[in-house]
Every structure is written in C-alpha cells, then in structure tokens.
C-alpha positions in Angstrom: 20.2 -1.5 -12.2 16.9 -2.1 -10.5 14.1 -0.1 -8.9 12.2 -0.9 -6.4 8.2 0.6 -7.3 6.6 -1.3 -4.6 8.0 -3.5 -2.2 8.1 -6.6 -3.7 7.9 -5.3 -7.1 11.3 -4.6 -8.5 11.8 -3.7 -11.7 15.2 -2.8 -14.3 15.7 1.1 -14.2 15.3 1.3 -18.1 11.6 -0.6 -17.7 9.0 2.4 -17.8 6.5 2.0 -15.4 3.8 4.0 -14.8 2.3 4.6 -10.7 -1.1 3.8 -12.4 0.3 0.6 -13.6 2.2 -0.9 -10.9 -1.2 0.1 -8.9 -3.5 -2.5 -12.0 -0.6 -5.0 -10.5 -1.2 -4.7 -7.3 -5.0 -4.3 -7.3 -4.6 -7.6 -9.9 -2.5 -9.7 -7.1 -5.2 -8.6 -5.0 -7.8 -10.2 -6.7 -5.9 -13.7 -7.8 -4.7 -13.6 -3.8 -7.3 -12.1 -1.4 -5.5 -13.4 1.6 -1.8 -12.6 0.6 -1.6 -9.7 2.8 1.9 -8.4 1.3 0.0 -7.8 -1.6 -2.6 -6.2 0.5 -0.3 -4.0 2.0 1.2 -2.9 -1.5 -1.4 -2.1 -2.6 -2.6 0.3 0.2 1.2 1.7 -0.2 0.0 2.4 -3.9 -2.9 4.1 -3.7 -1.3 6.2 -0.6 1.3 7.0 -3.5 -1.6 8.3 -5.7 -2.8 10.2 -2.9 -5.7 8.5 -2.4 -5.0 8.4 1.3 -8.8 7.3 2.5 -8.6 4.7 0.7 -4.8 3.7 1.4 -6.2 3.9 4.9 -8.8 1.6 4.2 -6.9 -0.9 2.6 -4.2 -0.6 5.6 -7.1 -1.0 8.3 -8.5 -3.8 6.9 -5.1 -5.9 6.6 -4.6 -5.0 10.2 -8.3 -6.5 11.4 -6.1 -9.6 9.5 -3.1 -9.4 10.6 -3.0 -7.3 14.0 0.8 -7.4 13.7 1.7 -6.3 10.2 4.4 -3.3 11.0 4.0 -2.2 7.6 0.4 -2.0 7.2 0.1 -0.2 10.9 2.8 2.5 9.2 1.0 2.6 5.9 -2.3 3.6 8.3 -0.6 6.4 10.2 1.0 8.2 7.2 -2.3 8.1 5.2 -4.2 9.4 8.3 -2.0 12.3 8.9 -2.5 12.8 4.9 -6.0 13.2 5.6 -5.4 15.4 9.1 -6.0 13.2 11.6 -3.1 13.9 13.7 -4.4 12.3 16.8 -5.9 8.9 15.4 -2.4 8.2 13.6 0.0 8.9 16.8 -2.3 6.0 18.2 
C-alpha cells in the first residue's frame, strides 16, 4: 500500500515519514528546480500543512504571479488565507 504525503510524493505505508521531512524534500526540489512550479506548489501545500499559512500563502502567490492559471496554487492561496482570517481576500 501507498500514501500519498504530497502530491507527487508517494510513498509505501510502512515508510515513516515525518511532515518536517517531506517539507526538507520539497524545499530541496525547490532549490535544484526554481521554475518547476509543481514543486512550488508542494511545497506551499507543506508548509500550509505545518500551519505556517503566511508563508503557504506566500509561496502560493508567488507561483500564481508565474503561472496565473495554476488551480492548485490559487486553492492552496484561499485555504491559507482563510487560516490566517482573511475571509474576504480568499473568496476573491
């Protein structure tokens, strides 16, 4: 059986993997692949997992100045605003 930590990081159930790992991956991929924006987008879903939700939503804003029509980055962006209570700026 696999689990999915991260889209696009899969892993087998019995693997243990820590959130603060799988966020050193991500913020790795990052760094070897500044343009990969799937990687860019993980990682903004990781640090949203570690509640760090300003900088989830900085990470989600500035793939979208990238990529204007990256769905998952835009969804990623609403979800950590309304972490940090901006109601308003997410519905928009």
């Amino acid at each position: 059986m696999f689990v999915v930590l991260l889209p696009g990081l899969v892993v087998a159930a019995s693997d243990p993997v820590h959130p603060a790992d799988a966020c050193a991956a991500a913020t790795a991929e990052v760094s070897r692949n500044p343009g990969d924006g799937d990687a860019r987008t993980r990682l903004g879903w990781c640090r949203y997992r570690a509640s760090a939700f300003e900088e989830a939503a900085a990470i989600f804003a500035d793939e979208l100045s990238r990529n204007v029509g990256d769905v998952d980055a835009r969804v990623g962006l609403a979800f950590a605003q309304m972490q940090q209570g901006r109601i308003e700026t997410a519905r928009s």
